[in-house]
N, CA, C and O of each residue as an XYZ file, in Angstrom:
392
protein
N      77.379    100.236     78.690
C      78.349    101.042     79.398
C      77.765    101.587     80.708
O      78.405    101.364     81.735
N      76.628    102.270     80.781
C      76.009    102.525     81.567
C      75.798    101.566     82.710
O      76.287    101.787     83.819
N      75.039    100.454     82.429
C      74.936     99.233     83.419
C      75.961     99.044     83.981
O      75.749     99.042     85.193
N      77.324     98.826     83.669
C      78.723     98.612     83.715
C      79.129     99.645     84.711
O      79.935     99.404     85.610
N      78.658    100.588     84.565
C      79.271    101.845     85.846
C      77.994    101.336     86.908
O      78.237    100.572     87.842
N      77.138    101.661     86.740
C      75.928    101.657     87.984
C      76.294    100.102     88.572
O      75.742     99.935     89.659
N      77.249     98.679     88.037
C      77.368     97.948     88.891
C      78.492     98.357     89.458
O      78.684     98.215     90.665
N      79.170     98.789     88.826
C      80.734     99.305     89.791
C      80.546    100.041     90.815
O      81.297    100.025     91.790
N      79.351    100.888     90.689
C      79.049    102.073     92.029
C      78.968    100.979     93.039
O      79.703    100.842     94.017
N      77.956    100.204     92.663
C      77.103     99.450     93.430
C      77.981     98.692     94.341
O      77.770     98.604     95.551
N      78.860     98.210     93.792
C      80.112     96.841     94.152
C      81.046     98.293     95.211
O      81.165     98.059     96.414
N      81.445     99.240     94.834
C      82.314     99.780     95.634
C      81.462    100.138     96.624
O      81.916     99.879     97.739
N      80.378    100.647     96.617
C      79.479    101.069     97.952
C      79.244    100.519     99.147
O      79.187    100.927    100.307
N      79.046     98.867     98.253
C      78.827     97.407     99.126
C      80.584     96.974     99.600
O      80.616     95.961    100.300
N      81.648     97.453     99.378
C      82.587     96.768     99.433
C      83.130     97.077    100.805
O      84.265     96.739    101.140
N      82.114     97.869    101.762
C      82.851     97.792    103.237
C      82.049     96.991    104.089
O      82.435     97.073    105.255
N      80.910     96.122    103.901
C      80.180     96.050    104.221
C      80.785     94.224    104.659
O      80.093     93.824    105.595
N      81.652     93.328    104.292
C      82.287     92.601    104.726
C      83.123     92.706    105.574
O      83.082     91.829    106.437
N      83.972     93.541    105.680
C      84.814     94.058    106.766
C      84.237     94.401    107.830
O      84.726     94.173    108.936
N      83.410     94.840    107.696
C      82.166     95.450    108.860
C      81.302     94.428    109.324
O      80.491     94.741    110.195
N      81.323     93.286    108.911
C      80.927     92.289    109.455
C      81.234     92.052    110.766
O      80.856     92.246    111.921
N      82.638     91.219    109.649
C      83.688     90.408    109.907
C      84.476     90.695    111.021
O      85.019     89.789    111.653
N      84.629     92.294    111.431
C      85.345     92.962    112.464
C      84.387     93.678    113.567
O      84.996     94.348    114.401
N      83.263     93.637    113.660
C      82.728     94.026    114.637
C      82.698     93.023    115.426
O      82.990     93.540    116.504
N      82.510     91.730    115.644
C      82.564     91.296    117.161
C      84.264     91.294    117.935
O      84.541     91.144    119.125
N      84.922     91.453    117.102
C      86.753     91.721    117.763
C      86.630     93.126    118.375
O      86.855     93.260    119.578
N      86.270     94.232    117.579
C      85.314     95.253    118.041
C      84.706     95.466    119.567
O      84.993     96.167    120.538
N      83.766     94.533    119.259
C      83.016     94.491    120.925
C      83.844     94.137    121.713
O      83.884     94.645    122.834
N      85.035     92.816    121.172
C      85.792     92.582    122.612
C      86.711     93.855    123.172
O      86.818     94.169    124.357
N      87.411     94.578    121.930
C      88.268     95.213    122.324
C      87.503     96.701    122.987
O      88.202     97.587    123.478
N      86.512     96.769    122.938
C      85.749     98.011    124.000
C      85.362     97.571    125.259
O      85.296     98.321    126.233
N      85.074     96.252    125.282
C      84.762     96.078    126.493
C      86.489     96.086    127.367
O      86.784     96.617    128.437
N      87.235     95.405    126.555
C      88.796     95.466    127.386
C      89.340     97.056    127.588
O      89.753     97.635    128.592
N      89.193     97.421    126.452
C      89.262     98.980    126.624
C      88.266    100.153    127.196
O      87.073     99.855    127.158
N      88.481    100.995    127.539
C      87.477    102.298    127.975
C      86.873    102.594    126.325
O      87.497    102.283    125.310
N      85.461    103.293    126.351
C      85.277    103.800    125.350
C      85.812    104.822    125.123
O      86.099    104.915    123.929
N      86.195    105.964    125.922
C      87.025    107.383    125.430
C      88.564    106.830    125.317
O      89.507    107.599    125.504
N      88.694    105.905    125.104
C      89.978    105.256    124.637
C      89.945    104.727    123.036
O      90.652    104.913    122.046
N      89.047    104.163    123.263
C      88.711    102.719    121.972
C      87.938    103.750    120.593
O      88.424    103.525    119.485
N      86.676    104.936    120.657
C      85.901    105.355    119.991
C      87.181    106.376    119.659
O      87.538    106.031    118.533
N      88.039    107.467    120.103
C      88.699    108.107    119.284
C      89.845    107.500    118.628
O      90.629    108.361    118.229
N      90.254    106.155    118.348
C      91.034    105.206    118.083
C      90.350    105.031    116.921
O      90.754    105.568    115.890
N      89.003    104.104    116.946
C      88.410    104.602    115.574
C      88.213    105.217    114.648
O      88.352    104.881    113.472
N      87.680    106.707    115.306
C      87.590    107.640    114.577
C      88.635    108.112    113.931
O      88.384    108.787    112.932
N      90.264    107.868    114.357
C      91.298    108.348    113.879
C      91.456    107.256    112.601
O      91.336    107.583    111.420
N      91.637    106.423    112.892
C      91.419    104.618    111.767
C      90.814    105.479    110.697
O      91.397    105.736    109.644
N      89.477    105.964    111.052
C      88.459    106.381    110.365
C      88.867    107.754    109.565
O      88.022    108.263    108.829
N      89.884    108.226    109.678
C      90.049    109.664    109.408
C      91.055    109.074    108.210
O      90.733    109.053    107.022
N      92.585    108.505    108.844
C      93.328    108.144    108.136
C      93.017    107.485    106.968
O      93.690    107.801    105.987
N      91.897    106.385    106.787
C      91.452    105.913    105.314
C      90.603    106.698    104.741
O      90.804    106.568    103.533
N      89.778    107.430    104.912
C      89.061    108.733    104.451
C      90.180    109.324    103.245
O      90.168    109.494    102.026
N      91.078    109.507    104.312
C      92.619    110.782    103.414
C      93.068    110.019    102.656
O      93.351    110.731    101.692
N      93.282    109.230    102.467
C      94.074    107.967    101.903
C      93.235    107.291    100.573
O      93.725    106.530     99.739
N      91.838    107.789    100.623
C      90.999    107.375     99.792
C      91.480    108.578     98.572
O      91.945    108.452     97.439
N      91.192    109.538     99.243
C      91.478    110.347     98.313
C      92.924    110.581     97.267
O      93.258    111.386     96.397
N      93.473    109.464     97.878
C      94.746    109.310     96.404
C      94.513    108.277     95.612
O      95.295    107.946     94.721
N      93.568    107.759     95.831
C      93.112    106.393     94.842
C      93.413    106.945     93.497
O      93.405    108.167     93.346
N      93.661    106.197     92.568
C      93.605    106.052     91.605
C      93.093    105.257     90.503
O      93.072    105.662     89.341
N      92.661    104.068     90.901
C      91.903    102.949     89.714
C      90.708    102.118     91.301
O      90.429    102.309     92.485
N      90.457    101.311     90.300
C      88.945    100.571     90.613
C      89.328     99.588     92.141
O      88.857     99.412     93.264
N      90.296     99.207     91.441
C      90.824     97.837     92.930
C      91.086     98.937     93.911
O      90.268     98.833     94.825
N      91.911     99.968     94.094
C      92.228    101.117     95.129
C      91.627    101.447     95.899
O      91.980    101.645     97.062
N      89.827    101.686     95.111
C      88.758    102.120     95.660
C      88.299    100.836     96.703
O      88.211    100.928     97.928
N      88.039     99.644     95.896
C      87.090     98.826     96.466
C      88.240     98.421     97.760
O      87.706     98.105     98.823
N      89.643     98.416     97.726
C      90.526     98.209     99.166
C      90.381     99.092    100.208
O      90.427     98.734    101.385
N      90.195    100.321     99.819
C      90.517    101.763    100.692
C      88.770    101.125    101.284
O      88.726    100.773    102.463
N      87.482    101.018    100.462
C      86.220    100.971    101.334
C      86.466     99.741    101.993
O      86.081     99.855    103.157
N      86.930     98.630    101.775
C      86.777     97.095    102.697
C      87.825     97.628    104.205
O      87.696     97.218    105.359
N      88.867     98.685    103.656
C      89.801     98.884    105.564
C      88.565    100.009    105.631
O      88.834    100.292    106.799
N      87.571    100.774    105.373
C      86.732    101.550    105.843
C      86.114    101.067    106.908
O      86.143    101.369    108.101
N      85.199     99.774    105.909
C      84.475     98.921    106.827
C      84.878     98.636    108.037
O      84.197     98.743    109.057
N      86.386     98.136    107.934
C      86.891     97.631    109.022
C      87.188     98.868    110.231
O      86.961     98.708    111.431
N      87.608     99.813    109.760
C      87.959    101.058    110.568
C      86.613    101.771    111.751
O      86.600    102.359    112.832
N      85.306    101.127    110.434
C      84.297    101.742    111.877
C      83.468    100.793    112.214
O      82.533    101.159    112.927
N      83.524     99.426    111.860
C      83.077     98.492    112.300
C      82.418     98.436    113.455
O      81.355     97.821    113.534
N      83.223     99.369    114.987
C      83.004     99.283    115.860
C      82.493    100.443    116.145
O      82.320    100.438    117.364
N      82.027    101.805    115.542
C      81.859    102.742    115.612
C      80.251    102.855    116.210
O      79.957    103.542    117.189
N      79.246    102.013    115.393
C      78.190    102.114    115.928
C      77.352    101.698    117.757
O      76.550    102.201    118.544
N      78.247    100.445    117.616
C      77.938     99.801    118.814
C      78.902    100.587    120.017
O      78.307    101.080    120.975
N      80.037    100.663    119.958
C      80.737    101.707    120.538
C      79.922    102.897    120.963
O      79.619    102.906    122.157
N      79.422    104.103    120.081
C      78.256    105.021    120.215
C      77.335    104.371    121.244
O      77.324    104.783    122.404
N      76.489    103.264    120.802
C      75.638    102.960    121.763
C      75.872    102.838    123.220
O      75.230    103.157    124.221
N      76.816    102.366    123.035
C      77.512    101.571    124.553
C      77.657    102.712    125.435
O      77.277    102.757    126.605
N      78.234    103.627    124.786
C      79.056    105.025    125.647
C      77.686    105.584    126.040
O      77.401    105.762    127.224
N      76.719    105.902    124.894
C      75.230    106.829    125.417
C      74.858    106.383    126.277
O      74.795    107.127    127.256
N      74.344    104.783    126.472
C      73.897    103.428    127.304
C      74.315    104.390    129.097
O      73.507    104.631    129.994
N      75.185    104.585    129.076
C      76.130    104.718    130.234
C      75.840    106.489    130.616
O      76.415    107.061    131.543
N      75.022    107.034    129.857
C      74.972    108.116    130.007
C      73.670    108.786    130.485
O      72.699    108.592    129.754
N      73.498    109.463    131.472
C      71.805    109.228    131.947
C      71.887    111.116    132.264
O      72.932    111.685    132.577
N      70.504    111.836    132.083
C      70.577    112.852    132.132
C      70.379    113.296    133.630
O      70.065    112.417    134.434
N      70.551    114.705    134.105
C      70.665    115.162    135.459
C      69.053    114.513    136.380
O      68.850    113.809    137.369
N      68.110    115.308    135.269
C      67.038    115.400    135.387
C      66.392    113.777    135.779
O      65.684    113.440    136.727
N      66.736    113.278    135.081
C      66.203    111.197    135.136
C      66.673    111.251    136.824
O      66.150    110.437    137.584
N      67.339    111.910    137.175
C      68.140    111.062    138.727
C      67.345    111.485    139.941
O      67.329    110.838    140.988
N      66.632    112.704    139.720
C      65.378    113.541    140.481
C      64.553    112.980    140.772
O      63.729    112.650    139.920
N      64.410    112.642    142.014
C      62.979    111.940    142.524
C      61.612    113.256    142.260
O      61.608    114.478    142.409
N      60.590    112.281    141.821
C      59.411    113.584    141.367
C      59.083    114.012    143.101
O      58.971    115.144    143.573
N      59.033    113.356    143.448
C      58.011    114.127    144.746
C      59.115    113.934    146.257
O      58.741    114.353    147.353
């Protein structure tokens, strides 16, 4: 019984992790077509809405669907982050020393 739950954790934990593949390079295209202060709170909202939505689950398949649109929801979340910081340079860096 035990084994039986610790693979189910295991399987729902791993179950965004295809989506998140699978949808990050559509991801990259659609940030580069889009602005990031366009595209990253678009996500994050994606990201909010299956969060809430998780929380009415009720059985095993519910779970492992609600984490695979997870995956998909922030797929682009990381590289997005990067991209936007990338672009971001502090006052101080722009100061010639001497």
């Amino acid at each position: 019984m035990a084994v039986r739950q610790c693979l189910d954790e295991k399987l729902a934990s791993d179950a965004k992790r295809p989506g998140s593949g699978a949808f990050e390079p559509p991801s990259n295209l659609l940030l580069k077509r889009l602005r990031p202060s366009v595209w990253l709170p678009t996500i994050m909202v994606a990201w909010g809405i299956v969060m809430t939505l998780m929380g009415t689950v009720n059985n095993y398949a519910g779970l492992l669907s609600t984490r695979l649109f997870l995956g998909i929801a922030e797929a682009g979340l990381f590289p997005g982050v990067a991209y936007f910081l990338s672009g971001v340079s502090m006052r101080w860096s722009q100061i010639p020393l001497s």
